[in-house]
N, C-alpha and C positions, 0 to 999 in steps of 0.2 A: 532504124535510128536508135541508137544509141548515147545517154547523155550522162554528166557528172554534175551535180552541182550543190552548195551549198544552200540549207533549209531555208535559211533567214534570206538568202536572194531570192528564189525560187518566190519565195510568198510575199515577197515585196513585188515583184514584176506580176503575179496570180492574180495580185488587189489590185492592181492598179486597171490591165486587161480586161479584165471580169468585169469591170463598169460598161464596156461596153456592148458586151454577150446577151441577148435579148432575153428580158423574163418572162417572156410569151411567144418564142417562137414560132413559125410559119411551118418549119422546118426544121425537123430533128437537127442536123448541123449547125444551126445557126444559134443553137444550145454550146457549141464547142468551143474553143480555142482551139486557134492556128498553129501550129511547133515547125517551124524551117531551118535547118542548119546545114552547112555546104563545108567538106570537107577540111578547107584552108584556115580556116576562122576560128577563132576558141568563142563564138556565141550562138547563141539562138535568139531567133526572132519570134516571138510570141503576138499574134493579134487575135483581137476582138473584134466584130462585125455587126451588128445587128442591119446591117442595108440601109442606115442615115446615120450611124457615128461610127467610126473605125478606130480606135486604141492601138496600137503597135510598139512594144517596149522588144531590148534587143539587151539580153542578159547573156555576162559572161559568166561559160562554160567549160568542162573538156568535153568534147570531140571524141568517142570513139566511134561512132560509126555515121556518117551523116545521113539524113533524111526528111519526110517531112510529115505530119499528122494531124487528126484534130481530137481533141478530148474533151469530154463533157467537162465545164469550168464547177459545174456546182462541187461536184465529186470529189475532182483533182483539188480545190480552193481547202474543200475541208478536210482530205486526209493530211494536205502537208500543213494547214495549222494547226493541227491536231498534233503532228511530231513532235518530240523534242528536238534540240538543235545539233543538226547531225549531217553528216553525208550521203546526200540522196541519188541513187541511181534509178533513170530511168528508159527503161527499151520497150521496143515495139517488134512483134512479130506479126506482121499483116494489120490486120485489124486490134489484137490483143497489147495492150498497155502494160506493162508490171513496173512496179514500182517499190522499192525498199528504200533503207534507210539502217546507217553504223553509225554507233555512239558509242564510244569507250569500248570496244569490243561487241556490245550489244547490238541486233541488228533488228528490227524490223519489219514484219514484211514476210514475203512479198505481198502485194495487192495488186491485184486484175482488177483493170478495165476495159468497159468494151468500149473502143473507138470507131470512129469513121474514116475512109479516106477522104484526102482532103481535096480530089477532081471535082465534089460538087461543092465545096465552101466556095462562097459568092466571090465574083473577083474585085481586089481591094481597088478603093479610086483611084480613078488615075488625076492628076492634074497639068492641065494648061498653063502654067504660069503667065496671068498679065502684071501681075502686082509683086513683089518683093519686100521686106522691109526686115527690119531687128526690132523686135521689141525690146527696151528695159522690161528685168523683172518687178523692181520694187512699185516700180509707176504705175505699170501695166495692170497687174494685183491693186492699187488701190484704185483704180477707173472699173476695174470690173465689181470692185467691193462698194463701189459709190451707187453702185444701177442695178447691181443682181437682182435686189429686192424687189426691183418695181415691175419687173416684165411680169406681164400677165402670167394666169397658167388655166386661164379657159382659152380651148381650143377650135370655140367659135371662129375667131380674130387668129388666125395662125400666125400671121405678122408680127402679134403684138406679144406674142411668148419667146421672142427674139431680143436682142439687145442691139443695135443700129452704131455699128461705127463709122466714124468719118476719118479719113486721114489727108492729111495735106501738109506735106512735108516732115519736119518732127512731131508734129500736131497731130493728138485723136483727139477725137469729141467721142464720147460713148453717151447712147438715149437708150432709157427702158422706159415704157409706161403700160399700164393694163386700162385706160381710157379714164380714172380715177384720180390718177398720182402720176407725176412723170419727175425722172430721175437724168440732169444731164451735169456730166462733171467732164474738164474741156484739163487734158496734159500733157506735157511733152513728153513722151514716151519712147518716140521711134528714134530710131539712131541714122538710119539710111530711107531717103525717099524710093518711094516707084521707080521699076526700070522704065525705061524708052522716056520721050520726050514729053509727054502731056502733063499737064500742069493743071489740071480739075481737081477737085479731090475726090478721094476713091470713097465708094460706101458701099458697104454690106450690112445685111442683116442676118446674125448670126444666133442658132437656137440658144435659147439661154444654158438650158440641161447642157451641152457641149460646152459652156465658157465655161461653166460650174468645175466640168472635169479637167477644161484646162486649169483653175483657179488649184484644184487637188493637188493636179500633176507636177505643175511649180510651185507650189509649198512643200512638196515629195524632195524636190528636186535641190539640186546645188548649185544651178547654173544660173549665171549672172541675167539673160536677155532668152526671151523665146522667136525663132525667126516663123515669120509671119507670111506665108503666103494665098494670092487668091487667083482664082480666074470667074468666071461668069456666073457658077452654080454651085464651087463648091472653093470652102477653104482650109487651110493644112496649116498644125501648129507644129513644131519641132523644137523641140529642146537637145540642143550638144552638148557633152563634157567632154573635153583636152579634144576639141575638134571629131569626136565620133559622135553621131546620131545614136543617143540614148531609147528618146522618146517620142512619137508622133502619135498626133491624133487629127483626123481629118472628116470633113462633115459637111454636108450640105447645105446652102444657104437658105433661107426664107422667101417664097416668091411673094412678092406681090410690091404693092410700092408703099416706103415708112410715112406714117402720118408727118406733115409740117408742124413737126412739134415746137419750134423757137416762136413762131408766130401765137401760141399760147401762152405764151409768158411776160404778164404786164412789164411795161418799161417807165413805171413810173406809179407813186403809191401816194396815199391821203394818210396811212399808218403807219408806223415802224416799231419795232421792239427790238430790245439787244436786250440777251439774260444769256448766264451761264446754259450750257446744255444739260451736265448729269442732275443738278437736279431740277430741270423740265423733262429729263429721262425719268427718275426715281418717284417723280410724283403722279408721271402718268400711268405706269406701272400698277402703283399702289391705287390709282383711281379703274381702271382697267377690269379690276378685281368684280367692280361694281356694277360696269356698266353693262353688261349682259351680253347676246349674241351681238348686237346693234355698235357697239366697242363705241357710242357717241361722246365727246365731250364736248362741254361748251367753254372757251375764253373771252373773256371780259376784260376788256380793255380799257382802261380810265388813267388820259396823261397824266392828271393831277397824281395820282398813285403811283408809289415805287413798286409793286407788282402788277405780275398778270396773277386774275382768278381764276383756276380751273374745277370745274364742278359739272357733279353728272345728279340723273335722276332716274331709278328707274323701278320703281314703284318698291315690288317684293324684294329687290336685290338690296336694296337701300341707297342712303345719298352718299355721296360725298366733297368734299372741296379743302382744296390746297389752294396758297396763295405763294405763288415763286418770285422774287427778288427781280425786278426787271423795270429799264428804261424806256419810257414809253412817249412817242413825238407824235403828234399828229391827232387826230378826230380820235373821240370814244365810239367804241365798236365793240360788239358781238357778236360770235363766228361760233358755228358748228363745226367738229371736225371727227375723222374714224382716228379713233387713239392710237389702235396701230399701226396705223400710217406714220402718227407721229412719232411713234415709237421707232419704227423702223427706218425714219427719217433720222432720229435724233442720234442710233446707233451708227450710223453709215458715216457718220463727221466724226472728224477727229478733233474739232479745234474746240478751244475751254468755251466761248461763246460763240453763237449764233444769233443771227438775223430772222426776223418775221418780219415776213413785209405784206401789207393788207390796203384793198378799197373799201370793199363793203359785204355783208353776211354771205351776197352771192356772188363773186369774185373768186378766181385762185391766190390760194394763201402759198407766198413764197417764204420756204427756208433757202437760208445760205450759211454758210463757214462763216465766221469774221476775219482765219486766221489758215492758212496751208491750202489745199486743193482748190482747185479752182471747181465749184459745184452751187448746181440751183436745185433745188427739190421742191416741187409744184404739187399743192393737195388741194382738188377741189370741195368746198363744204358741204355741209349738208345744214338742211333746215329746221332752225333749232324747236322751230314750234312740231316737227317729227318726235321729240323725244322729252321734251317737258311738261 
C-alpha cells in the first residue's frame, strides 16, 4: 500500500479514529488503526476498534498502490502532529510503515514503523438493520447536551452509564440518570420514521462514552443530519457529505432493561420558583468554593420574599450565602441539594429563566426551561440536618 495525502487531513481523520483505539489493550492490534484502500477510489478508510465502539472515517487520498494495514495510532497520531503542513507519503512493505513528508522542497523523514497485518484485527460490526431514521444535527446535539451529564459513570449499574432513547415518529425522548439526578429532554429531531409497519416506539440504551464521540464527530463535521440506525444489540451513526459516507461509528447497546424513570417525576407541586438561570449559575459557583467534598447547599424558600437564599456551612471551609432574585408561589420550604447537580443542571438550559418546582425537603426537586427545549431535570435532596 501505497498513499498521498495532505498533513492537515491525515490528523483530522488520526483524531477523530484514535478515540476509538483501546488505551489498554487485550491485544497488541487492538493498539492499531485499520488503513483499506482498493484500487478505484481516491480514499482510505481508516478504523478504530477497541471490541465495544468502532470509529471509521474515510479520507480522501492518491492511490498509488492499494492495500490494507494496521498501525499503532499512538505513534502514527504524534509523528504527523508533530509535522509541519506538508505532503505526506505513506508505504508499507510487509509489516514495515515509512512515512515522510515535503514542504517547500524540505522533506522529512523517512520514519519506520513496525506494523501488524491486519488478518487478526477484530472484524468490524456487522448490522441487522430493524430501525432506520435521519437525525437533525442541531436538535439531535442539543438532546444529547441536555442528558450527557447525568448518565452515571459507576459501573456497578451498567445500564445506568447509558443514555435511553425513545423514538416514535419524529419524536425522541432522550433519559440519563446515575440513581441521583435524572435528565429527560423530549424533540423533534428525526426527519424519517422506522422501516416496516410497527408503530411502538423504538428504545435503546446507548453507552454514554459513544454519544459523547458521536456529540465530537458532529461538531467535526459539516453535515446537516446524522442517519441513525439500529437493530437488537447494536447501533450505527453515519454522517454523509454530497451523499458519500464521511463518517461512522458503531457500538453496542446496554443490556439490561431502563429504570421507569417518568413515573419519578411528580405531576403536581405545593412550591414553585421562576428566577433567571446565570445568576443561580454564578452564585452557586461562587458558593461551591465552600462547600467541600459534600458540594451541599441549602434553599430557602419564603413566598413573601423576592428571593431564593442559598447558603452552605461547612465548618473550616467557611460559610457562605447569596440571595438570587426570584418568584416564589406556594408553602415555605427548605431543601438540601448537591450544587453540582445544580450546577450541571443549570448549564444544560439555554433559556434566561427557569422553573423549581418543589413538595417537601424529601421529595424530587424539578428543573425546567421556561423558554426553548422541551427538558425536566430531576435532583433528589439531601438532608439538610447532614450538613448543618
Amino acid at each position: 500500500m501505497r498513499i498521498t495525502c495532505l498533513r492537515s487531513e491525515f490528523a483530522k481523520h488520526l483524531g477523530m479514529v484514535s478515540r476509538a483505539v483501546a488505551s489498554r489493550p487485550t491485544h497488541p492490534i487492538l493498539s492499531n488503526i485499520l488503513f483499506t484502500c482498493g484500487e478505484q477510489a481516491d480514499e482510505v478508510m481508516l478504523s478504530g476498534f477497541d471490541q465495544s465502539l468502532c470509529i471509521q472515517s474515510r479520507m480522501t487520498c492518491q492511490i498509488h498502490e492499494a492495500g490494507a494495514i494496521t498501525i499503532p495510532a499512538s505513534i502514527l497520531e504524534g509523528l504527523v502532529s508533530r509535522l509541519p503542513e506538508s505532503e505526506i507519503e505513506l508505504s508499507v512493505n510487509n509489516t514495515q510503515v515509512s512515512l515522510h513528508a515535503r514542504c517547500e522542497g524540505q522533506v522529512f523523514g523517512p520514519y519506520t514503523i513496525q506494523a501488524l497485518l491486519p488478518h487478526d484485527f477484530p472484524q468490524l460490526p456487522a448490522l441487522t438493520v430493524n430501525m432506520k431514521t435521519s437525525l437533525i444535527k442541531d436538535t439531535f446535539l442539543q438532546g444529547l447536551a441536555g442528558v450527557l451529564f447525568a448518565a452515571s459513570t459507576d459501573e456497578v449499574k451498567p445500564i445506568l452509564t447509558g443514555v435511553h432513547m425513545q423514538i416514535s415518529g419524529k419524536t425522541v425522548e432522550f433519559a440519563a440518570t446515575n440513581g441521583h439526578r435524572l435528565a429527560v429532554v423530549t424533540t423533534e429531531c428525526a426527519t424519517a420514521t422506522k422501516e416496516g409497519d410497527a408503530v411502538e416506539p423504538v428504545r435503546a440504551t446507548i453507552p454514554a462514552r459513544s454519544l459523547r464521540e458521536v456529540e465530537r464527530l458532529l461538531n467535526k463535521c459539516e453535515a446537516d443530519a446524522v442517519e441513525f440506525r439500529l437493530d437488537n444489540c447494536t447501533s450505527d451513526f453515519q454522517i454523509f457529505q454530497a451523499d458519500r459516507l464521511q463518517v461512522r461509528l458503531v457500538t453496542r447497546l446496554l443490556d439490561g432493561v431502563y429504570p421507569p424513570y417518568s413515573k419519578l417525576i411528580p405531576t403536581a407541586f405545593t412550591t414553585t420558583v421562576t428566577l433567571e438561570r446565570v445568576p443561580l449559575l454564578t452564585a452557586l459557583e461562587r458558593l461551591l468554593i465552600l462547600t467541600g467534598q459534600r458540594s451541599v447547599i441549602k434553599l430557602s424558600l419564603q413566598p413573601d420574599n423576592n428571593f431564593v437564599r442559598l447558603s452552605t456551612c461547612m465548618g473550616e471551609l467557611g460559610q457562605g450565602q447569596e440571595d438570587v432574585p426570584a418568584v416564589i408561589e406556594g408553602h415555605p420550604l427548605e431543601v438540601g441539594l448537591n450544587a453540582k447537580y445544580v450546577i450541571d443542571t443549570s448549564k444544560a438550559m439555554s433559556s434566561e429563566f427557569i422553573k423549581i418546582e418543589l413538595n417537601s425537603p424529601s421529595s424530587p426537586v424539578v428543573f425546567s426551561p421556561i423558554q426553548g427545549i422541551n427538558a425536566v431535570h430531576l435532583i433528589m435532596p439531601i438532608e439538610i440536618r447532614e450538613f448543618t
